[in-house]
mmCIF file of the N, C-alpha and C atoms, coordinates in Angstrom:
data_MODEL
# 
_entry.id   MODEL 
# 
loop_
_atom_site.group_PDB 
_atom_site.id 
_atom_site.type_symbol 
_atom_site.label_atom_id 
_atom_site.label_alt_id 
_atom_site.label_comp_id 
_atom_site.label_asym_id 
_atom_site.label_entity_id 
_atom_site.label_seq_id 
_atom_site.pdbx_PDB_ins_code 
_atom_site.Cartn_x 
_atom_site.Cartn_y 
_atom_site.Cartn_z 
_atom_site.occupancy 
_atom_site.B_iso_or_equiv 
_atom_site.pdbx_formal_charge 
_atom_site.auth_seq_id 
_atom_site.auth_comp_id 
_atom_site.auth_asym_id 
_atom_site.auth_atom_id 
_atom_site.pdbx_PDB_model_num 
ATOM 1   N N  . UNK A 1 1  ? -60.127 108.575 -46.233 1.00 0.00 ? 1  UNK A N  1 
ATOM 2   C CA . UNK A 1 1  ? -59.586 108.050 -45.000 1.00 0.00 ? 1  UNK A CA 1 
ATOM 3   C C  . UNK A 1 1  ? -60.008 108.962 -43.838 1.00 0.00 ? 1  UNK A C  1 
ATOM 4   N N  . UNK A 1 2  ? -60.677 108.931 -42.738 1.00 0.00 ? 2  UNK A N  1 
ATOM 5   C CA . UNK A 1 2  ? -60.585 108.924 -41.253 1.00 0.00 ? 2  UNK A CA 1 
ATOM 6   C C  . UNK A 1 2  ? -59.543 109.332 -40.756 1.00 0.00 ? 2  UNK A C  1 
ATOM 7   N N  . UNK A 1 3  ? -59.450 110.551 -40.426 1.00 0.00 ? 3  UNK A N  1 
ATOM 8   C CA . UNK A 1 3  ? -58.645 110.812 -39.452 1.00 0.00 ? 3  UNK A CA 1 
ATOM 9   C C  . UNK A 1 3  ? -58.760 110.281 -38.181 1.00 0.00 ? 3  UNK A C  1 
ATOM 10  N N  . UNK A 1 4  ? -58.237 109.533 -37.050 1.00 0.00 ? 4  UNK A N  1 
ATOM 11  C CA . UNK A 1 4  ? -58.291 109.018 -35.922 1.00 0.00 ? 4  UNK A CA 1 
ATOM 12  C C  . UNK A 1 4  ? -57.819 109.777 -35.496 1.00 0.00 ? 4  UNK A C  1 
ATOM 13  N N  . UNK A 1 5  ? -57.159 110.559 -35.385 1.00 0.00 ? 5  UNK A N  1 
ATOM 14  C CA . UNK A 1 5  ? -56.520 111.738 -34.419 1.00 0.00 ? 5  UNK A CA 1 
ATOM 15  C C  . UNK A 1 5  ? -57.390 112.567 -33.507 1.00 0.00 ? 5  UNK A C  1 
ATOM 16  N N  . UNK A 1 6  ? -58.739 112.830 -34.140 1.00 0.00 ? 6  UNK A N  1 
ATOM 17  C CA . UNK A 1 6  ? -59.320 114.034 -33.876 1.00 0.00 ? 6  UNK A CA 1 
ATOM 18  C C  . UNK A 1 6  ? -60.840 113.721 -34.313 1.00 0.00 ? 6  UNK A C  1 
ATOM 19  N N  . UNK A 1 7  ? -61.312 112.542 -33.905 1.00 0.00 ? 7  UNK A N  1 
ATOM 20  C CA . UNK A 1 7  ? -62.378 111.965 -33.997 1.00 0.00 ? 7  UNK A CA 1 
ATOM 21  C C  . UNK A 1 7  ? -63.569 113.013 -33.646 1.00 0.00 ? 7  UNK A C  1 
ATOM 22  N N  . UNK A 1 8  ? -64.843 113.581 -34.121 1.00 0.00 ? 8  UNK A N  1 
ATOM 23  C CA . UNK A 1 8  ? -66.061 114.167 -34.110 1.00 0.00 ? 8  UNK A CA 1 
ATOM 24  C C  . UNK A 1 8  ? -67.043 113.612 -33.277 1.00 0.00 ? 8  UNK A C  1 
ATOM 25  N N  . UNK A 1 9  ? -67.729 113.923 -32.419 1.00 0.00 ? 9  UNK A N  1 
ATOM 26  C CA . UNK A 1 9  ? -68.626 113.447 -31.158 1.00 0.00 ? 9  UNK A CA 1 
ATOM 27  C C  . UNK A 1 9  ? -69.570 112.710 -32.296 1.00 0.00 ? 9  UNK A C  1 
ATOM 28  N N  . UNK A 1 10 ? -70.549 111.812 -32.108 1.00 0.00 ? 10 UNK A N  1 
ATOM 29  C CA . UNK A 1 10 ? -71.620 111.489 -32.819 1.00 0.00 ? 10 UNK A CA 1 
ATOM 30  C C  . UNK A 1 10 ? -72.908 112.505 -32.580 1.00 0.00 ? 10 UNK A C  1 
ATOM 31  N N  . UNK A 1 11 ? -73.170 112.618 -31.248 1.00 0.00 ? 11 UNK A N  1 
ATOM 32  C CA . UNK A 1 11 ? -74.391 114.286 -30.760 1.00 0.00 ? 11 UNK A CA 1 
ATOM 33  C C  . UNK A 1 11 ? -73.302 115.358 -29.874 1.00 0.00 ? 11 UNK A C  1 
ATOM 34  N N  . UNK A 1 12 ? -74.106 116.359 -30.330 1.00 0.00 ? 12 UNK A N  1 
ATOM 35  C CA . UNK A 1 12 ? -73.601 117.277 -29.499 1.00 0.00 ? 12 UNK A CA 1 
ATOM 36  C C  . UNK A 1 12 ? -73.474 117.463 -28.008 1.00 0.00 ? 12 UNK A C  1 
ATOM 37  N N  . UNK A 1 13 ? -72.922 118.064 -26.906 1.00 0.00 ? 13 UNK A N  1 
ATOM 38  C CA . UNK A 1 13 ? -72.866 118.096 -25.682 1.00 0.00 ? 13 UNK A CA 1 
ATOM 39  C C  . UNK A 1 13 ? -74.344 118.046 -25.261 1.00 0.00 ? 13 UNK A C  1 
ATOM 40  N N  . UNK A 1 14 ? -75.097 119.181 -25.829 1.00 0.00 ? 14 UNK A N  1 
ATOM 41  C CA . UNK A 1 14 ? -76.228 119.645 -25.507 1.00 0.00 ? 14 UNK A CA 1 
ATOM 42  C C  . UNK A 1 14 ? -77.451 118.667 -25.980 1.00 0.00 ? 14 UNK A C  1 
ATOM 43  N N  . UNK A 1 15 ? -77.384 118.191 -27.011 1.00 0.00 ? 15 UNK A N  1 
ATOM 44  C CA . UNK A 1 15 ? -78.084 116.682 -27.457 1.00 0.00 ? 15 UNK A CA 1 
ATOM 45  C C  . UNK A 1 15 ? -78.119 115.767 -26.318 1.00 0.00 ? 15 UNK A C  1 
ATOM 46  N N  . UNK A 1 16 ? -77.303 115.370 -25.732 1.00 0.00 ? 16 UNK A N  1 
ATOM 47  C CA . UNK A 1 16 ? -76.649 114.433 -24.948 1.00 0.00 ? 16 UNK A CA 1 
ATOM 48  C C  . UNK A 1 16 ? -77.758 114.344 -24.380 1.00 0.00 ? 16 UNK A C  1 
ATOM 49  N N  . UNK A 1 17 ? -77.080 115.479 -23.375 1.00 0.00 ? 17 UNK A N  1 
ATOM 50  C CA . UNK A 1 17 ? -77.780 115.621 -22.135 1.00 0.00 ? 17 UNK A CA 1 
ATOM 51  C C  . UNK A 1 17 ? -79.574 115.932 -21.956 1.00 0.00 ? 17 UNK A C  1 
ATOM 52  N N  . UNK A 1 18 ? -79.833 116.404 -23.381 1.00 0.00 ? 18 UNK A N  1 
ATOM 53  C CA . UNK A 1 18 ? -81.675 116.374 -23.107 1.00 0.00 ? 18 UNK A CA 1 
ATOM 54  C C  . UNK A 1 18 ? -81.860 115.280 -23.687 1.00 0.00 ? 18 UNK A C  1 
ATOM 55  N N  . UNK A 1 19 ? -81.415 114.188 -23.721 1.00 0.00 ? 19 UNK A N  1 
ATOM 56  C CA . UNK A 1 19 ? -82.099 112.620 -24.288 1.00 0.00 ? 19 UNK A CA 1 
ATOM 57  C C  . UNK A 1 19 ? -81.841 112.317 -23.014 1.00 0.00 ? 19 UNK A C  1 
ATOM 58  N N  . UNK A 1 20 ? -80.583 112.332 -22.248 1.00 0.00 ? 20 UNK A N  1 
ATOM 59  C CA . UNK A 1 20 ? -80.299 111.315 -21.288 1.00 0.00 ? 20 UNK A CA 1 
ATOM 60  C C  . UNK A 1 20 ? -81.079 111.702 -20.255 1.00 0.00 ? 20 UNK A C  1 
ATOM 61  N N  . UNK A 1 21 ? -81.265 112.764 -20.187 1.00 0.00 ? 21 UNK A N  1 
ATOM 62  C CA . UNK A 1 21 ? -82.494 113.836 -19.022 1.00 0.00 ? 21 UNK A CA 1 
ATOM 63  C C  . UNK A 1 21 ? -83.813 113.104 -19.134 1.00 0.00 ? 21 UNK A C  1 
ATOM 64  N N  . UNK A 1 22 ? -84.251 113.025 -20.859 1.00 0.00 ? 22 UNK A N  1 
ATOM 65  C CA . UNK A 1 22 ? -85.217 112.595 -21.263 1.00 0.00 ? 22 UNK A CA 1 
ATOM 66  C C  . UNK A 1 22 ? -85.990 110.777 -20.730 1.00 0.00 ? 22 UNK A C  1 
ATOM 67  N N  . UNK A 1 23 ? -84.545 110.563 -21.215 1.00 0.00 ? 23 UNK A N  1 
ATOM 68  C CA . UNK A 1 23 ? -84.470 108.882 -20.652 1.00 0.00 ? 23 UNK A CA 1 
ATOM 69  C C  . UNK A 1 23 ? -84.564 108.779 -19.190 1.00 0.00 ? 23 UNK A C  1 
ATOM 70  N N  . UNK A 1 24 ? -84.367 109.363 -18.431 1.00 0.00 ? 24 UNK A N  1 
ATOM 71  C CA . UNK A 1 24 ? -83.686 109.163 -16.875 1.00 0.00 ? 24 UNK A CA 1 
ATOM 72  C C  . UNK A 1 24 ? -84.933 109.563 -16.690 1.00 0.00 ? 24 UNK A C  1 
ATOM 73  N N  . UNK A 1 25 ? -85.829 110.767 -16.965 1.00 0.00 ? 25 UNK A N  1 
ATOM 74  C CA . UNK A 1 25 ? -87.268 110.783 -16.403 1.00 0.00 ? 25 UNK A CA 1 
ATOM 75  C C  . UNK A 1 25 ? -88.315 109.824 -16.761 1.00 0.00 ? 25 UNK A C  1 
ATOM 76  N N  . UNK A 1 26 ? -88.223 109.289 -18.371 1.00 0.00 ? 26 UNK A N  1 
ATOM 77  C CA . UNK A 1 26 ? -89.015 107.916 -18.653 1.00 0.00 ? 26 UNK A CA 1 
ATOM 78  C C  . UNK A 1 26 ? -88.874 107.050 -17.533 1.00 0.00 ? 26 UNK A C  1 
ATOM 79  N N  . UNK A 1 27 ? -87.494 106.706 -16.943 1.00 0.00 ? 27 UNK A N  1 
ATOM 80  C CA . UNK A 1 27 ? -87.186 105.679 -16.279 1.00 0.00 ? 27 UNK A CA 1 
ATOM 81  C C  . UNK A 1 27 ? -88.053 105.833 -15.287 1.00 0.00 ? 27 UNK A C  1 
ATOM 82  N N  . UNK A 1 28 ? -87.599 106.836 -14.705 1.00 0.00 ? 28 UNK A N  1 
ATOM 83  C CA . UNK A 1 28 ? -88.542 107.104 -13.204 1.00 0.00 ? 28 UNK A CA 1 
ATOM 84  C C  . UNK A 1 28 ? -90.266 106.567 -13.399 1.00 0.00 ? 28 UNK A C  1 
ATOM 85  N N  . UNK A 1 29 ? -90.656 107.709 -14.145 1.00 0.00 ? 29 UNK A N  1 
ATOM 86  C CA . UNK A 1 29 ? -92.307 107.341 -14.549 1.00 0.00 ? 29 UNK A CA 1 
ATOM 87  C C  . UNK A 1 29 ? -92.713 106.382 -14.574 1.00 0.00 ? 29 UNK A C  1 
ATOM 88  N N  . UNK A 1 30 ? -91.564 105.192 -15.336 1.00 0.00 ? 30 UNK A N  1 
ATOM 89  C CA . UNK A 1 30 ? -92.248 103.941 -16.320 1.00 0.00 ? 30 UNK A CA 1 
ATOM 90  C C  . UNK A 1 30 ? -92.257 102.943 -14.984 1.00 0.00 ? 30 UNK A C  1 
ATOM 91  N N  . UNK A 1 31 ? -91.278 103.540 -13.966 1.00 0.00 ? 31 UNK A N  1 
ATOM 92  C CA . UNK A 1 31 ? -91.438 102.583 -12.680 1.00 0.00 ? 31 UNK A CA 1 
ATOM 93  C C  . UNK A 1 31 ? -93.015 102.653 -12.275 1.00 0.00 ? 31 UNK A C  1 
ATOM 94  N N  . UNK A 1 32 ? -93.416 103.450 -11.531 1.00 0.00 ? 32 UNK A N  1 
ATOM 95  C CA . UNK A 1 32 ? -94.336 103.790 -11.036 1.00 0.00 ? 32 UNK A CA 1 
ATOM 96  C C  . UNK A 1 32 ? -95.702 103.664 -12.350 1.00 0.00 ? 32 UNK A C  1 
ATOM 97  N N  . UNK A 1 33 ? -95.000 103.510 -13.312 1.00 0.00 ? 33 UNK A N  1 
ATOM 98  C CA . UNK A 1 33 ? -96.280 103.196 -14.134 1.00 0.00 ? 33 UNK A CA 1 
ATOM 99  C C  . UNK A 1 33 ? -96.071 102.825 -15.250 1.00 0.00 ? 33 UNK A C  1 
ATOM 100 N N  . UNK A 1 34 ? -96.241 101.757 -16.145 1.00 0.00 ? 34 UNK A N  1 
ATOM 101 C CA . UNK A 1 34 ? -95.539 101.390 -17.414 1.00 0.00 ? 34 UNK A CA 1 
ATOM 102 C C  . UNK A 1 34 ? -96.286 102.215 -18.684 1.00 0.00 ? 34 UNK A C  1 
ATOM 103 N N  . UNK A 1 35 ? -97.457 102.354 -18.292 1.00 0.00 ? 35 UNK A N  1 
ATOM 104 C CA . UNK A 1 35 ? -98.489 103.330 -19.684 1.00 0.00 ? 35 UNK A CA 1 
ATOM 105 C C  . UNK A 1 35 ? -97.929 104.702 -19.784 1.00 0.00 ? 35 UNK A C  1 
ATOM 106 N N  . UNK A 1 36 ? -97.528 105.052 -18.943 1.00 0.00 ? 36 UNK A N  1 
ATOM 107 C CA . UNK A 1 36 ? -96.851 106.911 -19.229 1.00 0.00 ? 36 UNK A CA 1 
ATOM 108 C C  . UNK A 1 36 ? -95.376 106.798 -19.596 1.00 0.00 ? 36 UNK A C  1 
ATOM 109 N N  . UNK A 1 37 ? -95.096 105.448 -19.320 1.00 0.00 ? 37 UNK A N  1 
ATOM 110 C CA . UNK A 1 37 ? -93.303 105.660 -19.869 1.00 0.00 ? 37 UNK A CA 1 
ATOM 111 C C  . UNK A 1 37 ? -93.186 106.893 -21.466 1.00 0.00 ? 37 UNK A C  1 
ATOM 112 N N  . UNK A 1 38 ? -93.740 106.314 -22.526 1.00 0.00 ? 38 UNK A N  1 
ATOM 113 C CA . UNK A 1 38 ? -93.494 106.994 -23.555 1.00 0.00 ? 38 UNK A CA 1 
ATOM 114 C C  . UNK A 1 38 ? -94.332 108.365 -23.602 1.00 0.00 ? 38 UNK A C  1 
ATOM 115 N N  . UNK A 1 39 ? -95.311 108.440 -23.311 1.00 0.00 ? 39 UNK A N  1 
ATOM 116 C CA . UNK A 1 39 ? -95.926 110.050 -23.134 1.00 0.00 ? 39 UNK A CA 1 
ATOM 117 C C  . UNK A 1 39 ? -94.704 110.902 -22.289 1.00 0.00 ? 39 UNK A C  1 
ATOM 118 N N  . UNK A 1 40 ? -94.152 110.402 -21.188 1.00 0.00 ? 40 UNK A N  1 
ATOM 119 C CA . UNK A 1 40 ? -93.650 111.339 -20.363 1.00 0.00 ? 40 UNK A CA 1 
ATOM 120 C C  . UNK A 1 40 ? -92.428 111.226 -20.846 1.00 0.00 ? 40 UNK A C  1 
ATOM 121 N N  . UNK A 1 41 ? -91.433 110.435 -21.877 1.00 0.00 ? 41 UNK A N  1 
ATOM 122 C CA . UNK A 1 41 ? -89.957 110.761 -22.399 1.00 0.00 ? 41 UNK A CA 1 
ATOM 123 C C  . UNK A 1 41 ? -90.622 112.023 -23.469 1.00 0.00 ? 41 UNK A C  1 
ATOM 124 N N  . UNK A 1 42 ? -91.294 111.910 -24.293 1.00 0.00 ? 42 UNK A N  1 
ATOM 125 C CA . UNK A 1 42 ? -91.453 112.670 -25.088 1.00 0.00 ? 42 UNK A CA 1 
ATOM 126 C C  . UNK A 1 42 ? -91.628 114.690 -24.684 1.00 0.00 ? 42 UNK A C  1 
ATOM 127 N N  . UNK A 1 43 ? -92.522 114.215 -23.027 1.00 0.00 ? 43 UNK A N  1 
ATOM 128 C CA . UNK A 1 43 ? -92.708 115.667 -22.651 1.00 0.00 ? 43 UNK A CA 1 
ATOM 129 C C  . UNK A 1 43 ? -91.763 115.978 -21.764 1.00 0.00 ? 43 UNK A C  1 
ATOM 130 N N  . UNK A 1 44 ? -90.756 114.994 -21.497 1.00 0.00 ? 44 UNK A N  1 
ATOM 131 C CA . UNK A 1 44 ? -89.607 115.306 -20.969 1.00 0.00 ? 44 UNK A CA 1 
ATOM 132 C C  . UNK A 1 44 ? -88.582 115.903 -21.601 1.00 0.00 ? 44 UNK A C  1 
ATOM 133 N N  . UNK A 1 45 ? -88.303 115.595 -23.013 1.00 0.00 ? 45 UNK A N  1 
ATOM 134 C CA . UNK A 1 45 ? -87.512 115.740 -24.071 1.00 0.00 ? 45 UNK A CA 1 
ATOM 135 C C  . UNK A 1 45 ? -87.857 117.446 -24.217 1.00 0.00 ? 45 UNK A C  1 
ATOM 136 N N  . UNK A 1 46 ? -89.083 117.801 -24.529 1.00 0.00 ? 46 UNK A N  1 
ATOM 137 C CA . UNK A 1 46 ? -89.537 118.973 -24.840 1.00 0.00 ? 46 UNK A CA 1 
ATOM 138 C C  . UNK A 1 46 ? -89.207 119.907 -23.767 1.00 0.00 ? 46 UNK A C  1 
ATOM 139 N N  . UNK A 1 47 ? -89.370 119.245 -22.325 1.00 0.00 ? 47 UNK A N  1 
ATOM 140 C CA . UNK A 1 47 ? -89.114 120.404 -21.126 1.00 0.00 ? 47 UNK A CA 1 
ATOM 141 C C  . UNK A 1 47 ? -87.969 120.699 -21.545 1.00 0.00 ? 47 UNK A C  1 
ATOM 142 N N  . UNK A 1 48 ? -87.424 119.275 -21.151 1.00 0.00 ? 48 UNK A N  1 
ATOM 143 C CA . UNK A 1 48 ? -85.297 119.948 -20.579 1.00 0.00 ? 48 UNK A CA 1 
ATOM 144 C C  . UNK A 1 48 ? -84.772 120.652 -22.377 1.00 0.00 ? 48 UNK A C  1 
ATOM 145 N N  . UNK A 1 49 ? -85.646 120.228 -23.300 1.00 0.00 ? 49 UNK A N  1 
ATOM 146 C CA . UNK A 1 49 ? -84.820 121.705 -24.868 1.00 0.00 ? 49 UNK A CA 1 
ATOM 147 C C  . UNK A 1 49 ? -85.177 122.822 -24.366 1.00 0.00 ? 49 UNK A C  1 
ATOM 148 N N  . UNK A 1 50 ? -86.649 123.576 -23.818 1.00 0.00 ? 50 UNK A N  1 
ATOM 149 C CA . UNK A 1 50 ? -87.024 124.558 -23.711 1.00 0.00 ? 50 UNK A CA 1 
ATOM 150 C C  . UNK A 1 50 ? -85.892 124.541 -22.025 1.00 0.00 ? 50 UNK A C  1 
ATOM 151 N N  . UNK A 1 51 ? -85.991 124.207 -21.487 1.00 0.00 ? 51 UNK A N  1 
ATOM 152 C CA . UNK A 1 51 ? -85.080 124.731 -20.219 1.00 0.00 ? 51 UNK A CA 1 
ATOM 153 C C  . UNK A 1 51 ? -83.861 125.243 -20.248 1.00 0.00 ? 51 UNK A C  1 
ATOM 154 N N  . UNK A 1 52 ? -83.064 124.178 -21.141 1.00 0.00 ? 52 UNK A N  1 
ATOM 155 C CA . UNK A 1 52 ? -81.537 124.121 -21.708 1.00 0.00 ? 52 UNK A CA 1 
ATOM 156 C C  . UNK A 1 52 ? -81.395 125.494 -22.966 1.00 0.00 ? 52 UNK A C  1 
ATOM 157 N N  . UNK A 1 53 ? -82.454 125.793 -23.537 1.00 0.00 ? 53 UNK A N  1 
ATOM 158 C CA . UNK A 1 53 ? -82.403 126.586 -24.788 1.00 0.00 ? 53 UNK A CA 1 
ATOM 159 C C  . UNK A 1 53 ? -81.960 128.124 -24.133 1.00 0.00 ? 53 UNK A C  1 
# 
């Protein structure tokens, strides 16, 4: 049984925030250009771990 009391995040704080960093810069890019959307989440992902680390 599940405790509901005291439910466990699914990612961590720090997870979170370098996907959503990650995502939010795809977004930008993929405006201005739909071919770099996925190159630039991926080297986005990599900046904001090494920044955040």
């Amino acid at each position: 049984m599940v405790n509901s009391q005291n439910p466990q995040p699914l990612l961590a704080l720090r997870t979170a925030i370098i996907l959503l960093l990650g995502v939010l810069t795809a977004l930008g890019a993929g405006v201005l250009t739909v071919l770099a959307g996925g190159a630039t989440f991926a080297a986005a992902v990599l900046f904001f771990h090494t920044i955040i680390a």
